[in-house]
Structures are given as structure tokens and as C-alpha cells.
N, C-alpha and C positions, 0 to 999 in steps of 0.2 A: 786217322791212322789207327785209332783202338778200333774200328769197324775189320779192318783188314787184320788185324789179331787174331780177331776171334773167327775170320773165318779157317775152315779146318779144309775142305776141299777148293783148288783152284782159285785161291784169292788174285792172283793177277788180272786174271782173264777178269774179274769185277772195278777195275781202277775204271774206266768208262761210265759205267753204269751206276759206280757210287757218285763218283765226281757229279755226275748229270743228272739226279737225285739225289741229292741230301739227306741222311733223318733230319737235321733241322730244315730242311724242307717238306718234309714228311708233315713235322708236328705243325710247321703251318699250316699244311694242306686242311688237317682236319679240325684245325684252330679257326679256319676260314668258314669252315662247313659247320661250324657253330658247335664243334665238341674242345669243351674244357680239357687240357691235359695236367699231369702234375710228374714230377719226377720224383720217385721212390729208392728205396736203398738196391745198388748194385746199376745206378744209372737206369732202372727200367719205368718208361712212361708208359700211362695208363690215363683211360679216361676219370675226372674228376670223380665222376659217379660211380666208378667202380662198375659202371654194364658196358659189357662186352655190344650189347644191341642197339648202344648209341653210335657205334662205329657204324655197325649193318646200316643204322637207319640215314644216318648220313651220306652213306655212298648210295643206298636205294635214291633219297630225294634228287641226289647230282644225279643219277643216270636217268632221272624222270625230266631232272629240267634242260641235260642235254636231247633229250630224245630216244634214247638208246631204247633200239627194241631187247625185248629179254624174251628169251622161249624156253618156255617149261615145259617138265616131261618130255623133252626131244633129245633124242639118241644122236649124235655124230657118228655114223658108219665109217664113212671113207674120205679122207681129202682129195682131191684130183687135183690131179697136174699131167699137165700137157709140154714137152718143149720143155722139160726142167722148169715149168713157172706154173704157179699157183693158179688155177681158173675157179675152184667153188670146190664144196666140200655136199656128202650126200644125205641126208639127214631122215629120221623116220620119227612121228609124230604119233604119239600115242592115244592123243586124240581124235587119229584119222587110222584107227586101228593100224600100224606098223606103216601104213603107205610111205614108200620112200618116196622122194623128190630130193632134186639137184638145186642149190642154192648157188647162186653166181657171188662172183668173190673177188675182189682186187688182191686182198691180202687175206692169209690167214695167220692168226696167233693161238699157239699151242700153250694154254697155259690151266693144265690139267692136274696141276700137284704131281704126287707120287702115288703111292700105294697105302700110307699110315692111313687109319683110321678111314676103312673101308663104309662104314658104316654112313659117312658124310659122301661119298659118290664116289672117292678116291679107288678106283679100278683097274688104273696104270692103264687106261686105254692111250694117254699119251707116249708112252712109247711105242704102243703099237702102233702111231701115227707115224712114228719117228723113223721106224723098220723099216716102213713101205718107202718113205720117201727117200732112204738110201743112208740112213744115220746110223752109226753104232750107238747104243746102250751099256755104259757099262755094268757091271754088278752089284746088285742092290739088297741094300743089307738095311733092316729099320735101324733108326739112330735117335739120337735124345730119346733114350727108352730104360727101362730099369732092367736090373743084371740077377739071375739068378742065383742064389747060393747053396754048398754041399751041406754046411754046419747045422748041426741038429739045433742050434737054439739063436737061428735067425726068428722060426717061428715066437720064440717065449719072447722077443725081442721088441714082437709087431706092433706096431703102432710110435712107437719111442721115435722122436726125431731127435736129432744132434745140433747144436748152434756151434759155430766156431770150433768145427775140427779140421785136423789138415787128412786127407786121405792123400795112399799112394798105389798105383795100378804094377804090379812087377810080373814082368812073364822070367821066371827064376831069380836070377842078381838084376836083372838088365830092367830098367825102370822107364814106363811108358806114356806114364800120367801124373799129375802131382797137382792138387787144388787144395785152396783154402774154403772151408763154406758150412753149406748146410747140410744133411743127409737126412732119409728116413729108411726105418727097418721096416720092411712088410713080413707076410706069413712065407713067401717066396723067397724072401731077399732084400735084397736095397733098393732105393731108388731117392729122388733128392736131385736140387740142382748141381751140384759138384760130382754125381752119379751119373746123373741124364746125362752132363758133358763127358765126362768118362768115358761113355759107350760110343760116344762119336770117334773117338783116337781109339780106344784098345776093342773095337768091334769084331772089325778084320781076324784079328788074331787072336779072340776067343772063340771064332765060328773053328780053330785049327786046336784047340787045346786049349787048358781052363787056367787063369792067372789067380795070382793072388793079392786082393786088394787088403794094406794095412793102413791103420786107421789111428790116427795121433789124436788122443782123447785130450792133449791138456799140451796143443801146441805150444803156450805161451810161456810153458815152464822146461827147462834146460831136464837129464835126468837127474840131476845133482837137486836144483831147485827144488823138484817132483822128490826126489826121498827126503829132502827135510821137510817139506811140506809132510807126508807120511808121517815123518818122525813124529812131529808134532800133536797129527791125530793119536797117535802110540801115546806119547806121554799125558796126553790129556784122557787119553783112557786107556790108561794098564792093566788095570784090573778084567778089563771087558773081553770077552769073547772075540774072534777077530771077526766073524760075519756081523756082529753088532759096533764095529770101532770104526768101520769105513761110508759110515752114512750120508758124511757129506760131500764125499767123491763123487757118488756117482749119481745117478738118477733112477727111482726106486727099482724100475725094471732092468736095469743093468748092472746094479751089485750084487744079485745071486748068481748072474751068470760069470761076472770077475773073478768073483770067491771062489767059485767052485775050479776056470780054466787057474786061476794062481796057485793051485797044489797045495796052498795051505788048508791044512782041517779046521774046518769052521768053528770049531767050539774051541781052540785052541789060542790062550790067555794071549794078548799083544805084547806082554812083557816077555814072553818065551818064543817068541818069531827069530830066529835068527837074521844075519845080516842079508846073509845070501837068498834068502827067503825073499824077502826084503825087496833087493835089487832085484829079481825075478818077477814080483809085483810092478813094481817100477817099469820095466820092460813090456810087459804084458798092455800096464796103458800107455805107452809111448808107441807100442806096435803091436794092437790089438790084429788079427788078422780072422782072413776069414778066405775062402774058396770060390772066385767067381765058374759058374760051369755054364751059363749061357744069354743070350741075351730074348727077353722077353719077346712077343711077338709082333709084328706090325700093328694089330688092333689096339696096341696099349703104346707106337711109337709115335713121338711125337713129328716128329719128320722121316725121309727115304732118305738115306744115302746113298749115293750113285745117281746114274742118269743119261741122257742125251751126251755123250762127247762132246766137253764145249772146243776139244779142235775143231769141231765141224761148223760152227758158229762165228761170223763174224762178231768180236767183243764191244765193237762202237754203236752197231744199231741193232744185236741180237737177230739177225739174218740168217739162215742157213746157208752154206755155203755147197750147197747142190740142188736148190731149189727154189727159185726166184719168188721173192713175198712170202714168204713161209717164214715165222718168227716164233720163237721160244722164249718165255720168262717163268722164270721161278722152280720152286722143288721138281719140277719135271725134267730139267738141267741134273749137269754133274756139278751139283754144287750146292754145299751144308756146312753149318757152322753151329757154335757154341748156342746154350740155350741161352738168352734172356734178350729178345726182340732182333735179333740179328739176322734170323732167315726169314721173317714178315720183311727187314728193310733187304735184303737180297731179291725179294718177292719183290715190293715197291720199284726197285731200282732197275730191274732186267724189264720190269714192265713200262715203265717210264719209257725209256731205249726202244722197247718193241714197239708200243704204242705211238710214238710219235716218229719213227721210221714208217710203218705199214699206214702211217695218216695223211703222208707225204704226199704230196700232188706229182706224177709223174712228169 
């Protein structure tokens, strides 16, 4: 059920395809294939060894000791279909200088990512796959991606990450996002796991106008709690300057910048702060703010949001539903979710469905 939570587009249409893969079928799969897994904080498994290449290398040995051919350097042109049903798709071989040839086909699966991180093959030639064969696409925006900012001292900010703050997304009063977690400031902006998810809900609505994200430095304290806490730093040093009295508030790169938006003058005794002062301080880390103006670019997203119409999809075997054997799984779908493993098992689970539909003996 927390798998369907966290997804943000079209979790229905996934009840099939979770159910008929499991992550804890998942983590067997590659518990079988001989990679140690271990779970980490926020629920997220990883292999023992911390390499990414133990995964690669374990799914390279399974497609070796099923048989599977693999072709490198080959371009997929065109799928063909005949009669609304799948006969081969056309391929050109850069080995054989461009020469195209027709490959014969029972079933084809479409599972081409998105458009993020162009640099790994992703080209969005799967929906131009998707076009030809009669599919809508809808609008595709990157997603789990970091957010730009207007405020001149995101840059002074760079590098500072947050543990344990609560951020909140408001397009004016009207509140769109609300997480508890981590963040980090770059020379651009933000970005961070409670950021990345962010941009998957308030995407839309920044490509239309710029939101304002506020930023709860010290969730765990009420603001009542938060000014005797203050208090306290005040009376343990009265005598002190105020840019020298709040050192253990913050972290060393974000108390010049507090000092300075809190309106108090920095050389200005703690024991002469007034109240109101004070409670405006108070305020300031309860709802630090800041100006989101856009969302970074595909090459730094970590998934596409949008996709294939999964109206067009049968949800029990990942089918198209205009073109016989013709199967779709993963980011090439209209379908994305929260960051921490949930669109790798989106990925696993659409494939699952495609792969053993399109395996089926007629």
C-alpha cells in the first residue's frame, strides 16, 4: 500500500503490475542472482557493497545464461505493424555502415525510458514509437529534478545541506507540497530528496508561474518553544553582539544569512533586542522562504514525467490497446512517482506484466 502512496501519476492503472511483482519480489530476484541487499534509512535497499555494477553485472550473467541476444550500436528505426498487429520492427547496424534490415517479431516491448539524462541513450525515441502506432503522449515535463531560485544568497548558501527540516511548496495562500527530510542549497537553488519530490507535484504549476517554498528550520519546536529556546541563547550571552549570540542555531553558513534577512543590526547588544524583534526572528526560522522560478533541466532530471496514455494500455498485461503484441513498461508510460526506489519497482513491475504477456505462447 506505501508503494501506491508514493506514486504521484496514475497509481491505479499500477494495482496489476504491483500485485504481479512485488519489491519483495524484486529483492529476491536479485538476492537469487547472488547480490547481497540491505535496507537503509527511508526504507531504501541497496546493494550490500554499495556498487551500483553489482546489479549491471548480475542481470548481464542472467541474460547470458538465458540466451538472450543483445545488439549494440543498433538504432531501432521503425516498428511495423500490419492489420493493427506487431510483425518486426527495422533496425540499422552501425557496424554494417547504416544498412537497414527488418527483424521479424512476435511481440514488441517498448521500454525506452524517457527523455532524463540524455546522455545515457534516453532520446524519447519511444514515443515517437508510440505516435506512429496510434498512442497519445501526453506532456512531459523532467521530474525528480532540483528547482531554481530568484534570492541572491542561495548562492552564499551552496553546498549546506539540511537534516530534519519540514519544507512547504505555496502557490500564494494555497499549499501544494509539505515534506519532512533532507535538502541541499546549490549556487542555482535547491535540490535534496524532499526537493526532488517536490518538483514531481508542484512542476506543472511552476512551468505557469513561480511558487514560494518555506522552509521550517527547527520543526520540532512549537514558536513559543523556539523563542525560549532564543531566550536562553540571549541570557547566556547578553553582553554579546547579536551576529556573535546565535551560533548554535544555525550552521556556520547560514547565520550571516539569518542575521542579515532578521532586520536586526548585527552589532547590536542581545540584551537590547526588543520583543518584537524577537518574535520576527522566531518567524523568520519557522518560515524561512525563498522564490522557486523554474525547474532545472532534463539533463540533471532524474525521471520524465508524462508519457504513453496509460488509457491506451491494457493494466493486466501492459498491451496496447490499438496494436496487437505491442507492449510498454516503465518511464516511457505516463507514470512517476516520489523519489526513493519507487520508479526502478514501477520499472520492474510494468516489465514483469509486459514480459510475460509478449512470452506467452499463442
Amino acid at each position: 500500500e506505501e508503494l501506491f502512496q508514493a506514486v504521484v501519476s496514475n497509481p491505479k492503472f499500477l494495482y496489476s503490475a504491483f500485485y504481479s511483482f512485488t519489491n519483495e519480489q524484486v529483492i529476491d530476484f536479485f538476492e537469487n542472482l547472488g547480490v547481497k541487499t540491505k535496507v537503509e534509512r527511508g526504507n531504501r535497499v541497496f546493494p550490500v557493497s554499495d556498487h551500483s555494477s553489482d546489479i549491471i553485472g548480475a542481470l548481464q550473467r542472467e541474460l547470458h545464461r538465458l540466451g538472450v541476444q543483445i545488439s549494440l550500436c543498433t538504432e531501432v528505426e521503425k516498428i511495423c505493424v500490419e492489420n493493427e498487429k506487431i510483425t518486426g520492427i527495422i533496425i540499422s547496424d552501425d557496424s554494417q555502415k547504416q544498412k537497414q534490415h527488418f527483424v521479424d517479431a512476435d511481440a514488441v516491448i517498448i521500454a525506452t525510458g524517457g527523455i532524463s539524462y540524455p546522455a545515457t541513450g534516453s532520446t524519447g525515441d519511444g514515443y515517437r514509437f508510440a505516435k506512429t502506432c496510434g498512442h497519445k503522449v501526453t506532456e512531459l515535463f523532467p521530474a525528480l529534478v532540483p528547482m531554481e531560485v530568484k534570492e541572491w544568497y542561495a548562492k552564499q548558501l551552496q553546498g549546506l545541506s539540511l537534516r530534519n527540516v519540514c519544507i512547504r511548496v505555496t502557490d500564494g495562500k494555497r499549499k501544494l507540497y509539505e515534506e519532512f527530510g533532507e535538502m541541499l542549497f546549490t549556487h542555482y537553488g535547491v535540490t535534496g530528496p524532499v526537493i526532488l519530490s517536490a518538483s514531481s507535484i508542484v512542476g506543472k504549476r511552476l512551468k505557469e508561474k513561480e511558487l514560494t517554498l518555506h522552509i521550517d528550520l527547527k520543526p520540532a519546536l512549537t514558536e513559543e518553544q523556539l523563542d525560549k529556546r532564543i531566550l536562553r541563547e540571549f541570557d547566556a550571552n547578553h553582553n554579546k553582539q547579536f551576529k556573535n549570540a546565535v551560533d548554535s542555531l544555525f550552521p556556520a553558513k547560514l547565520k550571516p544569512v539569518m542575521t542579515e534577512l532578521s532586520g536586526i543590526a548585527e552589532e547590536k547588544k542581545v540584551n537590547e533586542i526588543t520583543k518584537e524583534e524577537r518574535m520576527r526572528f522566531v518567524r523568520l526560522i519557522k518560515d524561512f522562504k525563498m522564490t522557486l522560478t523554474s525547474l532545472r533541466s532534463y539533463s540533471e532530471a532524474i525521471i520524465t514525467k508524462g508519457g504513453v496514455s496509460v488509457k491506451e494500455i491494457h493494466p493486466g498485461t501492459m498491451e496496447s490497446k490499438f496494436v496487437k503484441n505491442l507492449y510498454f513498461s516503465g518511464e516511457v508510460l505516463d507514470l512517476d512517482a516520489l523519489t526513493g526506489g519507487y520508479n526502478l519497482q514501477i520499472a520492474w513491475s510494468t516489465a514483469y506484466l509486459a514480459g510475460m504477456n509478449a512470452g506467452r505462447e499463442e
